[in-house]
N, C-alpha and C positions, 0 to 999 in steps of 0.2 A: 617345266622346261626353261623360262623364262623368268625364274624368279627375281632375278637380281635387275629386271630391265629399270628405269624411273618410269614410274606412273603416269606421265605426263610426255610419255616420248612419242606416242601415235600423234597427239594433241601439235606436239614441236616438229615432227616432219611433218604433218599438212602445213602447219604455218609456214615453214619454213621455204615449202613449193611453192604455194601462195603470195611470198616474197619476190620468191625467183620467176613470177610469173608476170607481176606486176614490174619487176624490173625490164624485165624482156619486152613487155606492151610499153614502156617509154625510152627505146630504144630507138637511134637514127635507124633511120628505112636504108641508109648505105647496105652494098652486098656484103662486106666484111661481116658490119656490126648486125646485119643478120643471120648469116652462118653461124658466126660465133655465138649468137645469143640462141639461135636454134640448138647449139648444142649443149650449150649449159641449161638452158628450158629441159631438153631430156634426161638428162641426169639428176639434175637439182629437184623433178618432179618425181621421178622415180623414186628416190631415197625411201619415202612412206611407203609406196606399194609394195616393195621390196620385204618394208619391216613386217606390212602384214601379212606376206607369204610367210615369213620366219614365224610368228606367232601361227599361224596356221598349220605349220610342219608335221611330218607323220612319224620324222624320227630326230632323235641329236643331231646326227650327221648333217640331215635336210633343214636343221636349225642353222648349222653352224656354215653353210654353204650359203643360205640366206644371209645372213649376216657379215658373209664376205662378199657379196653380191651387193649390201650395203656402203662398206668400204670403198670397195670398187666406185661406186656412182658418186662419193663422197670426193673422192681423191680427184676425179676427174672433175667433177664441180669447181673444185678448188682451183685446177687448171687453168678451166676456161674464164673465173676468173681473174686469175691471174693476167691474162691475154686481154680480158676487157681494159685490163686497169693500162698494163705497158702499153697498149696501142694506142693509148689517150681517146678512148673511144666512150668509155666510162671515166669520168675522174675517178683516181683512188681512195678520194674523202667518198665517195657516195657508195663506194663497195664495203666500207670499216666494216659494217653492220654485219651485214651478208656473208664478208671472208670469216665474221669473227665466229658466228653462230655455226659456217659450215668447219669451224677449229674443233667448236666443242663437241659437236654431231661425232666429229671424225673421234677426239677422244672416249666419249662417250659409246659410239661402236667398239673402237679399241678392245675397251675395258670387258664387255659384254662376250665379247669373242676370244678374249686370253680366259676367262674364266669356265665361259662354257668348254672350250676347248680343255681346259685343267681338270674338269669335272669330268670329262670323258675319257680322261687318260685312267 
């Protein structure tokens, strides 16, 4: 069901939460920059769980709804942020890393999800 995923992508959303978790733990204690960090902490940690409900799936469809489940939490990640960086609450040199990985995550689903999706057609 999953054949075309990269090998290495359960591996890249844990890291990737793991990032966004340690980002979030050196976070001002202001109420902003904790809202805001609480909600990209849920998103950004989500992404893996997500992938491995999709690999878990009982059917294409419950793949492919996974997988959009992923996007979803990828897109909002990006978001928030985006929100860290404008509010100068993160600088934006200290997010490159973070926005750039959740770029290629986001492509990377993309890709996964036009395909399965073609495959089902």
């Amino acid at each position: 069901m999953n054949g075309e995923k990269p090998k290495d992508l359960p591996i890249r959303t844990k890291e990737f939460a793991l990032r966004v978790i340690r980002m979030y733990s050196a976070l001002p204690k202001s109420t902003v920059a904790q809202v805001l960090g609480k909600q990209v902490l849920r998103s950004g940690t989500s992404i893996g769980a997500n992938y491995r409900e999709a690999n878990r799936a009982r059917s294409k469809a419950e793949f492919i709804a996974k997988i959009g489940d992923c996007l979803k939490e990828l897109d909002e990640t990006a978001y928030w942020f985006e929100l860290l960086a404008d509010s100068a609450i993160i600088p934006d040199s200290k997010l490159v890393a973070l926005r750039g990985e959740c770029d290629q995550l986001l492509a990377i689903f993309t890709t996964i999800s036009k395909k399965t999706k073609a495959r089902a057609s």
